[in-house]
MIKOL-300969 format. One record per atom (N, C-alpha, C, CB): residue in one letter; z, y, x. Coordinates in steps of 0.2 Angstrom, whole numbers, plus 5000, padded with zeros to 4 digits. Glycine has a CB too. Layout:
AZYX...
//
This chain:
X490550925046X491150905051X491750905047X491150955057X492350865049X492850845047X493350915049X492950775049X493950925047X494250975050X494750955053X494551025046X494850905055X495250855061X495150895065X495150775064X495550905070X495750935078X495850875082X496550985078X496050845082X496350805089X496850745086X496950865096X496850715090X497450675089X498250665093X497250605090X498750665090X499250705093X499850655093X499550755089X500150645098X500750585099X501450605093X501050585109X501650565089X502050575086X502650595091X502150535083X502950555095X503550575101X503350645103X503550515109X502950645109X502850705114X502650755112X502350685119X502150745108X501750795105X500950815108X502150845105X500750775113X500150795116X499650785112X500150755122X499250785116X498350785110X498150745114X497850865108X497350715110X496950685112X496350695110X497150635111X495650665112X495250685107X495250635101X494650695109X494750645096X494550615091X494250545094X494150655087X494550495099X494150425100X494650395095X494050385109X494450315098X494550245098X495350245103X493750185101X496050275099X496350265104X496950275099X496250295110X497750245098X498250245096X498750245099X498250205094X498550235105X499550275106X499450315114X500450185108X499950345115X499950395119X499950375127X500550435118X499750405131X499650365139X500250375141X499150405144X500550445141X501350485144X501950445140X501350585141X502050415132X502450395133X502450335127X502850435132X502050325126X501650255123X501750295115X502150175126X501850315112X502150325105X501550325103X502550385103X501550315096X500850315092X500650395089X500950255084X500050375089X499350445088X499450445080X498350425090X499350505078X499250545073X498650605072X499950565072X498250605067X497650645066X498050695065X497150625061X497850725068X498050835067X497650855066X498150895073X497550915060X497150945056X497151015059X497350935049X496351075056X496451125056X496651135048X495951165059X497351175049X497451175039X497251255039X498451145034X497151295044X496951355040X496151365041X497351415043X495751315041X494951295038X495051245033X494351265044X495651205033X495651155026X495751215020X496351085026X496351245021X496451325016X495851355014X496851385019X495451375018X494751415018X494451375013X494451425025X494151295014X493851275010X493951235004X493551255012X494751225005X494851164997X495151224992X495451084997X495051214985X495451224980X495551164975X495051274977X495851174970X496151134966X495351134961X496951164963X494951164959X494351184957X493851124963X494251264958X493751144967X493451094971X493451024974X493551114975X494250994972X494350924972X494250934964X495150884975X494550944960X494250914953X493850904949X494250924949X493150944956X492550924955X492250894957X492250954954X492350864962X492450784969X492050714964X493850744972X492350684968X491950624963X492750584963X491050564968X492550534959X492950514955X493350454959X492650494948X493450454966X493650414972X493950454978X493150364975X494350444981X494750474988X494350524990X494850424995X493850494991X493450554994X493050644990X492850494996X493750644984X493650704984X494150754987X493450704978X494750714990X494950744997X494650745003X495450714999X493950745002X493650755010X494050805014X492950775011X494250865014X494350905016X495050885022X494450945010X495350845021X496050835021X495850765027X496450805013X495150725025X495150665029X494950685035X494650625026X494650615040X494650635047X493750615049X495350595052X493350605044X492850595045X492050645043X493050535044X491550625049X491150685048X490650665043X490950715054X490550595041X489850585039X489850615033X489650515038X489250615027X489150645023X488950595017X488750685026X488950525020X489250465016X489450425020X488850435011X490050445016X490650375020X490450305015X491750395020X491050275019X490750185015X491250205008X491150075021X491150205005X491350224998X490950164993X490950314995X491550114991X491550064988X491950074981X491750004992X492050144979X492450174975X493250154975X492150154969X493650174979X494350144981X494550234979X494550084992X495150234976X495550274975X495350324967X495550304981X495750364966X495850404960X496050354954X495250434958X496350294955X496750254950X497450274944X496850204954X497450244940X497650254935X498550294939X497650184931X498850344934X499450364937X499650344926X499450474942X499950304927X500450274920X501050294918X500550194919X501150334912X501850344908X502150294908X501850354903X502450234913X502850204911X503450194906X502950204915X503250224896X503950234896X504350164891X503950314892X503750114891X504250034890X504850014897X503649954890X504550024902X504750014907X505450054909X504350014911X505150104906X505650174907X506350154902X505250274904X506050124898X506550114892X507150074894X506150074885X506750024897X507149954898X507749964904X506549884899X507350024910X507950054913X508250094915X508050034915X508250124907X508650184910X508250244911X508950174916X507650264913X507450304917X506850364912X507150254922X507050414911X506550454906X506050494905X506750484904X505750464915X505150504916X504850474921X505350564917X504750394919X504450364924X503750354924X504750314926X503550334931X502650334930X502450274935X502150404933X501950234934X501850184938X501150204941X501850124936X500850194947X500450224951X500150174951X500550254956X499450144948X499350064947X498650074953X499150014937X498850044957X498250014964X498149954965X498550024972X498049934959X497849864958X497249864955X498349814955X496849944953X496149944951X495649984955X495949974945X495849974960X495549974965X494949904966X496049994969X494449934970X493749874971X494049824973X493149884977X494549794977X494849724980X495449734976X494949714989X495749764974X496349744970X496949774974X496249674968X496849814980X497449844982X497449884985X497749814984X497949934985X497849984988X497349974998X498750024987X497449934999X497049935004X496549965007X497049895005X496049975002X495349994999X495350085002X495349984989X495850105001X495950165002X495950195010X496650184999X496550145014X496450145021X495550115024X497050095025X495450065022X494850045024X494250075024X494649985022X494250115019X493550145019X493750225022X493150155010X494150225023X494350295030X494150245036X495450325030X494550185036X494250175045X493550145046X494750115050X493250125041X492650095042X492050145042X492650045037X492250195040X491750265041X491950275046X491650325038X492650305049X492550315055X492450275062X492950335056X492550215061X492450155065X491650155066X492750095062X491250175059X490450195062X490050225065X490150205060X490750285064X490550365068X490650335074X491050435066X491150275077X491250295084X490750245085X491950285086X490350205082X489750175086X490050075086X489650235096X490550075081X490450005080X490349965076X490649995081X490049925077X489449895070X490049815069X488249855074X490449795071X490849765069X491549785068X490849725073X491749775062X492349785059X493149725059X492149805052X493649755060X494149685062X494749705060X494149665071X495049645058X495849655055X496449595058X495849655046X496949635058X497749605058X497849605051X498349645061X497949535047X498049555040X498749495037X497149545035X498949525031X499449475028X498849455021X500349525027X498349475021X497849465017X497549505012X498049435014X497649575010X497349605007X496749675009X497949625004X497249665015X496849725020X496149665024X497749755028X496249605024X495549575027X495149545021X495649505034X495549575014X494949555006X494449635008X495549554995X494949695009X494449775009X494349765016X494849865007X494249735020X493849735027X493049695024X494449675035X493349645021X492749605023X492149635018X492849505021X492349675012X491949695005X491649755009X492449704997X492349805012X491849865017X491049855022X492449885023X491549795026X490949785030X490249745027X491149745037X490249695021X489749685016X489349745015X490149685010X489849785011X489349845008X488949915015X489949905001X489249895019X489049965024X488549915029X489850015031X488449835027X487949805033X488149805039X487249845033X488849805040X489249805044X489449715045X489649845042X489749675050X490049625050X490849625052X489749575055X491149565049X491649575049X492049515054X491849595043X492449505055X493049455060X493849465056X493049475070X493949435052X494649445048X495149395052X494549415040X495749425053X496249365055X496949375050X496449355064X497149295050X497549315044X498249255046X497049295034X498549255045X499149195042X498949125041X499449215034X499149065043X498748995041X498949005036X498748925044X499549005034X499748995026X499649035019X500449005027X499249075022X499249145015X499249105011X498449205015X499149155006X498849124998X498349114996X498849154994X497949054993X497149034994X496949084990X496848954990X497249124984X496749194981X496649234985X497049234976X497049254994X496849314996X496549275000X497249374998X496649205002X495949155007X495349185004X495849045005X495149174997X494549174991X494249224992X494749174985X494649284992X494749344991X494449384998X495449354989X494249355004X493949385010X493449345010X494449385016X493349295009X492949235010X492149235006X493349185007X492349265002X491749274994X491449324999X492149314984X491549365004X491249425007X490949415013X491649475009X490849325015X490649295022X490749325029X490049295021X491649365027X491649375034X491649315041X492249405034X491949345046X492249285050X492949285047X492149285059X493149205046X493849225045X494149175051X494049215036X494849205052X494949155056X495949155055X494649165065X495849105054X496749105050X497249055059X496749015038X497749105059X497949095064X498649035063X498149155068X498949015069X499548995066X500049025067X499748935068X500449045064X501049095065X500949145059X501049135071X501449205059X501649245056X501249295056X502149255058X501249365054X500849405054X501049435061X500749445047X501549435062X501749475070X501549435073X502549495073X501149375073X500849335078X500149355078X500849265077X499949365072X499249395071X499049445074X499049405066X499549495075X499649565076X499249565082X500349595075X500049525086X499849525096X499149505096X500349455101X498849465093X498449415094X497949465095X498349355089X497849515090X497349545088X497449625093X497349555078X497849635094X498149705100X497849655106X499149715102X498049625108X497549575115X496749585116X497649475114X496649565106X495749545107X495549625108X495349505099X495849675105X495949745105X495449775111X496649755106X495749755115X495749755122X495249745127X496149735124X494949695123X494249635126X493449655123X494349555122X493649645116X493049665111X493049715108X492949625107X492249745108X492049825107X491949805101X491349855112X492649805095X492549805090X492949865085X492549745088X492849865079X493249925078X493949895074X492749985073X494349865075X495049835073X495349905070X495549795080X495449905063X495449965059X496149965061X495149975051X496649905061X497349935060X497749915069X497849885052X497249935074X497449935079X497049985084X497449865080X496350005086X496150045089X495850095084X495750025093X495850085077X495750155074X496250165067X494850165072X496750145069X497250145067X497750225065X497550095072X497350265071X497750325067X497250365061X497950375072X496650345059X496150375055X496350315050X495350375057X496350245050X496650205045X497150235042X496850155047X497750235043X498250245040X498250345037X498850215045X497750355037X497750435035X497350405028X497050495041X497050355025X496750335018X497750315014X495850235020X498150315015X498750295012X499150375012X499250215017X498850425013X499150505009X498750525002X498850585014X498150495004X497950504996X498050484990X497650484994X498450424991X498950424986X499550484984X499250384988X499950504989X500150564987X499850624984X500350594992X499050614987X498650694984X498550664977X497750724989X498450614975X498150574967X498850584964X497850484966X499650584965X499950584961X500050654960X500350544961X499950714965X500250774964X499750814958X500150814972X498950784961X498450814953X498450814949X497850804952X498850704946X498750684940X499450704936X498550604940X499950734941X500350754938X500350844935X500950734942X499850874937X499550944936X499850984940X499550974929X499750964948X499850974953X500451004955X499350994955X501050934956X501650964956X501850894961X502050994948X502350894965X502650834966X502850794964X502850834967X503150754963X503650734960X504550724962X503350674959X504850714957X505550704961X505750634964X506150724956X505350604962X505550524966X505050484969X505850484963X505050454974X504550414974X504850334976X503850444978X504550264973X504850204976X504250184979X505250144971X504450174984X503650124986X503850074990X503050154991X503250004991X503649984995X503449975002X503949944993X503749925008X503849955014X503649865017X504750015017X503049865020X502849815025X502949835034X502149795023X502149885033X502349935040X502849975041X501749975042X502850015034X503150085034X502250135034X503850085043X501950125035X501450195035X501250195030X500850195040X501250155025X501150195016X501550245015X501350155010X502350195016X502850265015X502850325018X503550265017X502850315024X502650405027X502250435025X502450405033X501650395022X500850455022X501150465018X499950435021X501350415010X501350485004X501650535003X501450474998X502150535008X502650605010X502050645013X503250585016X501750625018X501050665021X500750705019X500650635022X500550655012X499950685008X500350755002X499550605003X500850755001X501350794997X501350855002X502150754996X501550845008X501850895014X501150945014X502150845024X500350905015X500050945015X499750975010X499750925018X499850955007X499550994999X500051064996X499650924993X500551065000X500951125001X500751165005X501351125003X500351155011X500451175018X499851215016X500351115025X499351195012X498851235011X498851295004X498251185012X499351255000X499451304994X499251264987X499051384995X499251224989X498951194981X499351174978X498451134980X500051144980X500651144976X501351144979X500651084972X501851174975X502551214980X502851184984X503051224977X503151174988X503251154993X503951064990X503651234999X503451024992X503750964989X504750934992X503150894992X505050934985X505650914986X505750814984X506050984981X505350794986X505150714984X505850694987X504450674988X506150654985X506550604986X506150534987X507050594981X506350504994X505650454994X506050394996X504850485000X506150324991X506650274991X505950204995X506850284981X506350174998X505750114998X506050044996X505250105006X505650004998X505749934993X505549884997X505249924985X506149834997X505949785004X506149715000X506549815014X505849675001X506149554999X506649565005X505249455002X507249535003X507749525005X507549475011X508249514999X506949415011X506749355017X506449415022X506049265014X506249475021X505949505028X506249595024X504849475030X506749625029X506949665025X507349725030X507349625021X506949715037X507249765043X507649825041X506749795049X506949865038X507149945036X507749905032X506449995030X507849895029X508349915022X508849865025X508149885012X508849815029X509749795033X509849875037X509849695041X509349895042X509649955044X510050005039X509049985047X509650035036X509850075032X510550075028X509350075029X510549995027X511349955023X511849985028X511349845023X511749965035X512049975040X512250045044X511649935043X511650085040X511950185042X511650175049X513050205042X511050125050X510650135057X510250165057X510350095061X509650195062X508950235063X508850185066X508750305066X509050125068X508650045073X508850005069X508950015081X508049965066X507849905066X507949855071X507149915065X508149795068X508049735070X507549685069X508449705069X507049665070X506449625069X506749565065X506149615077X506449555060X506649485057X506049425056X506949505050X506349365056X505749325054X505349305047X506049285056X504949325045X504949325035X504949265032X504049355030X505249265028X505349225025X505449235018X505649205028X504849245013X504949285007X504149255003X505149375009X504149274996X503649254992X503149304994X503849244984X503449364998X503249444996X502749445002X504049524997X502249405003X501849405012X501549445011X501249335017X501249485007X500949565009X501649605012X500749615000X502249585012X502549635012X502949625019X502849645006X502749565022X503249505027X502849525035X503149395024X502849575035X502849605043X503949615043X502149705045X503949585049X504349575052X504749635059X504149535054X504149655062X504249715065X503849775065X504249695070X504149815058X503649855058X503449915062X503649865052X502949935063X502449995067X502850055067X501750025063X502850045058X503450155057X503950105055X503350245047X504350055056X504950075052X505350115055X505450015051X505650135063X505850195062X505750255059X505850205067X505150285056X504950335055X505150335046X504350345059X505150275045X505250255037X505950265035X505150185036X506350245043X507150255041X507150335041X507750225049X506950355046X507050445046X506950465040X506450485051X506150445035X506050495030X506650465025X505350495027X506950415026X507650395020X507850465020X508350335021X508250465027X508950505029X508550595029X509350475038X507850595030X507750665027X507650695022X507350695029X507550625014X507450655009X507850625004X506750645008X508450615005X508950575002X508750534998X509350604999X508450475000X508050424997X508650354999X507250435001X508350304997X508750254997X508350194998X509150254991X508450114999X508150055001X508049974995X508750035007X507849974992X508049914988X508049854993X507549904980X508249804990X508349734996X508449674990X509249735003X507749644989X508149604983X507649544983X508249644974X508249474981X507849434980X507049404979X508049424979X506949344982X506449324978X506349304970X506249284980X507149264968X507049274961X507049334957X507449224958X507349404960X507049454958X506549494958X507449474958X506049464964X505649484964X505049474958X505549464968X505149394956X504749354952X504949404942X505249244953X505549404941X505749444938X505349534934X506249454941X505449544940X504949614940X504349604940X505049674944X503949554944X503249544941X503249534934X503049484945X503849494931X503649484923X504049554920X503949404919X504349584922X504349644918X503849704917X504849674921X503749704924X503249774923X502649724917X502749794933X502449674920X501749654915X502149654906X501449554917X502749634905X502849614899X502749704896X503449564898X503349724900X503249804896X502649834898X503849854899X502349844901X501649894904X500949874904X501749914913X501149804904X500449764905X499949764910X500049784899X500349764917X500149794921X500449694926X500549884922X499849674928X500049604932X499949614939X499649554930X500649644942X500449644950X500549584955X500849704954X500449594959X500649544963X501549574965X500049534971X501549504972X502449494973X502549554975X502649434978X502049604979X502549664981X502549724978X502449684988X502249684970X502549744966X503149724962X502149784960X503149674959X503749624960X504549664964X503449554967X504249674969X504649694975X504949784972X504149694983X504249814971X504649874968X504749884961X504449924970X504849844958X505049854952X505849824951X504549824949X505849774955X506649754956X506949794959X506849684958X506749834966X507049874968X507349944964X506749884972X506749954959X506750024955X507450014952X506150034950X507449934948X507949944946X508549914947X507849944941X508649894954X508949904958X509549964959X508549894960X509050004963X509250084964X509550124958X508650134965X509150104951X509450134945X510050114944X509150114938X510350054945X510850024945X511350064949X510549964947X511350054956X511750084960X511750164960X511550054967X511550204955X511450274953X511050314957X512150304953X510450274960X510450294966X509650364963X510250224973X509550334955X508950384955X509250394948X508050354957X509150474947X509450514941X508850484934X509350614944X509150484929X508850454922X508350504921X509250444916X508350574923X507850614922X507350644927X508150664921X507550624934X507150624939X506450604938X507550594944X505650644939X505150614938X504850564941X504750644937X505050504942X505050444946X504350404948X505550404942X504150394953X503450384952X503450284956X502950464959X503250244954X503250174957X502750144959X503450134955X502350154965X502050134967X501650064966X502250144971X501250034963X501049954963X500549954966X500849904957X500449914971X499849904977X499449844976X500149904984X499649824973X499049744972X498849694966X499349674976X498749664968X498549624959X498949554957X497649604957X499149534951X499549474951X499149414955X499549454944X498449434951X498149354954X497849364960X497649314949X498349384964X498249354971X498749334973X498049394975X499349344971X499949274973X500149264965X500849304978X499749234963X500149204954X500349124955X499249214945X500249094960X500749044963X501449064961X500549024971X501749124965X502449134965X502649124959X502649194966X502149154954X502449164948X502649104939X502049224946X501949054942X501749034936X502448974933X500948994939X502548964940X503048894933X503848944932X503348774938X503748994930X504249014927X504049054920X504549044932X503549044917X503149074913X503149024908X502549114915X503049044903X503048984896X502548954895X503249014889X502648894894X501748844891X501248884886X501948754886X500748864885X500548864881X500548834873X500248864884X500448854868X500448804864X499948774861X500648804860X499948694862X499448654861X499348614852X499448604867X498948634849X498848624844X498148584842X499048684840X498248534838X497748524832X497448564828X498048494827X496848584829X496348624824X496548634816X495648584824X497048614813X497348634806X497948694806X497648564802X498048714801X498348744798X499148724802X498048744791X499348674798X499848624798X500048644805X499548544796X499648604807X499948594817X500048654818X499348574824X499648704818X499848754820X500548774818X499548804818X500648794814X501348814811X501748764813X501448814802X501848704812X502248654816X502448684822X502048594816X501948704828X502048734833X502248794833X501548734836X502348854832X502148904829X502848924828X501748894825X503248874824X503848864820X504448834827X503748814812X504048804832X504648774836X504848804841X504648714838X505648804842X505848844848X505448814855X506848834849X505348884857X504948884865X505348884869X504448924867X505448844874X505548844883X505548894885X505148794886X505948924890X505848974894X505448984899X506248974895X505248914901X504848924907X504248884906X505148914914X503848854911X503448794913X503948734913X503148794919X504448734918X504948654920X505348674914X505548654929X505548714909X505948704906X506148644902X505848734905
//
């Protein structure tokens, strides 16, 4: 059995039990999994996860589910990287990148899905379903694959054909809507309501977003179980940002490391960018924007936590990046040139933000700085391609080569 207690309204504070249910009757606010941490204390050590298996799930202790094999497609414990080319180039003397692009689908999504897709079993449903901007219905459709489960994906008409590809290879149902992803969203809150299925980021939505603290627990271990002093992540819903604070807060709570003094910064594309105009603005209220940005993992418009995303700025003196798409495109080629690390656009996103913030003083040169990448290049490498340099095409001799070899290259593709 799992050491979850109930589920608890963030506003009110009431409880619930452990079903298929997300927000509060008394005041509508959204559910959160409450834990017993003094039976999580009783049974975890720092000895006991390091001898776990080599994926999320050697935080069982911390999760909300009871089986004894969850859908475990191997998502989590990924690389934590010394960024120090990256560190070099700005400024920064103790940075780390947190690469979630080796994960089984290639983004951190992997992490939440195999938390709701076990629990969505436990609650007895054999169909699995998503609101997606696309990454989250690539780890829906591969979860329900491997557990013999079926899947119904809905996505954006427009996505990107790699994250089309990328759910599709898994033979879900896919069904691409017209509209935005906040269209998708409603769309999928309605069907919610109809069909006895398990919609991971709508009726089991508060076990879902409990797989995005593990992250925090992977960087506290691989750092030799300490916090860190910074973290950039970036912010679509806002429930990544919160959990990894989450996952930090608890890993105190029970004694495995000192009570976290994280500075926790996020990263938003300037075409969809609520949290961070608020924040510009010195508000705790979001304005809903329409996306419009290269960054569609990242282009929810009205997000779930952004309130709760503003809050954690202003409780951990954290800050917002907001930056173009041509600087998104930018930091996709930085991180890869310096780190060798090819994400997609919303790491893009925090990497121009990172140094962004460095910019505006907002993060100390010594501060141990942690940057989240959540996806992989080639799944939006459209954004990026004609700004990257040709290839060189040569004649099988010696000669040619060097003739090529020897001439000034173009900056880009159009160049």
């Amino acid at each position: 059995m799992s050491n979850a207690a109930s589920l608890r309204c963030r506003e009110c504070g009431r409880d619930y039990p452990l079903a298929a249910i997300h927000v509060c009757d008394f005041c509508f606010g959204p559910l959160e999994v409450r834990y017993d941490y003094e039976r999580v204390k009783r049974n975890v050590s720092r000895q006991s996860i390091e001898n776990g298996p080599t994926s999320l799930w050697r935080y069982r202790e911390f999760l909300p589910c009871d089986s004894d094999e969850p859908i475990d497609i191997g998502a989590g414990f990924t690389p934590l990287l010394r960024a120090k080319n990256l560190g070099k180039a700005l400024g920064l003397n103790n940075l780390y990148i947190k690469n979630d692009t080796a994960n089984p689908t290639w983004s951190f999504k992997d992490r939440v899905v195999s938390i709701a897709a076990t629990r969505a079993r436990e609650l007895g449903y054999e169909k699995l379903a998503c609101a997606s901007t696309g990454n989250l219905a690539n780890s829906v459709s591969a979860h329900a694959a491997a557990s013999g489960m079926s899947a119904v994906v809905f996505i954006p008409e427009d996505l990107e054909a790699a994250k089309v590809l990328g759910s599709s290879i898994y033979a879900p149902t896919l069904v691409k809507v017209r509209g935005n992803y906040d269209a998708v969203n409603r769309l999928c809150a309605e069907l919610a309501g109809s069909y006895n299925w398990g919609f991971v980021n709508v009726n089991v939505r508060p076990y879902y977003s409990e797989g995005s603290k593990t992250l925090g627990f992977e960087v506290a271990e691989q750092l030799g179980w300490r916090a860190p002093d910074h973290c950039v992540v970036p912010i679509a819903s806002g429930s990544l940002f919160v959990k990894i604070r989450k996952g930090l807060e608890e890993l105190a709570q029970v004694g495995l490391i000192d009570e976290p003094k994280t500075r926790m910064s996020g990263a938003q594309a300037s075409g969809c960018s609520p949290v961070a105009a608020a924040w510009e603005a010195g508000s705790l209220n979001f304005r809903p924007q329409r996306p419009k940005t290269i960054a569609k993992s990242l282009a929810i418009g009205n997000p779930a936590d952004g309130y709760y995303s503003l809050v954690q700025l202003r409780e951990t003196n954290g800050s917002c990046g907001n930056v173009s798409d041509d600087e998104i495109i930018e930091g996709m080629k930085l991180l890869a040139e310096t780190e060798g690390v090819f994400a997609e656009t919303a790491g893009g996103v925090t990497v121009a933000s990172l140094k962004q913030l460095v910019d505006r003083g907002d993060i100390h040169p010594d501060e141990t700085t942690v940057a989240f990448i959540t996806g992989a290049g080639f799944k939006t490498a459209d954004a990026v391609v004609e700004s990257l340099a040709p290839p060189l095409v040569v004649d099988a001799t010696m000669e040619s080569f060097e003739n090529a070899f020897n001439e000034p290259q173009p900056v880009g593709a159009n160049a």
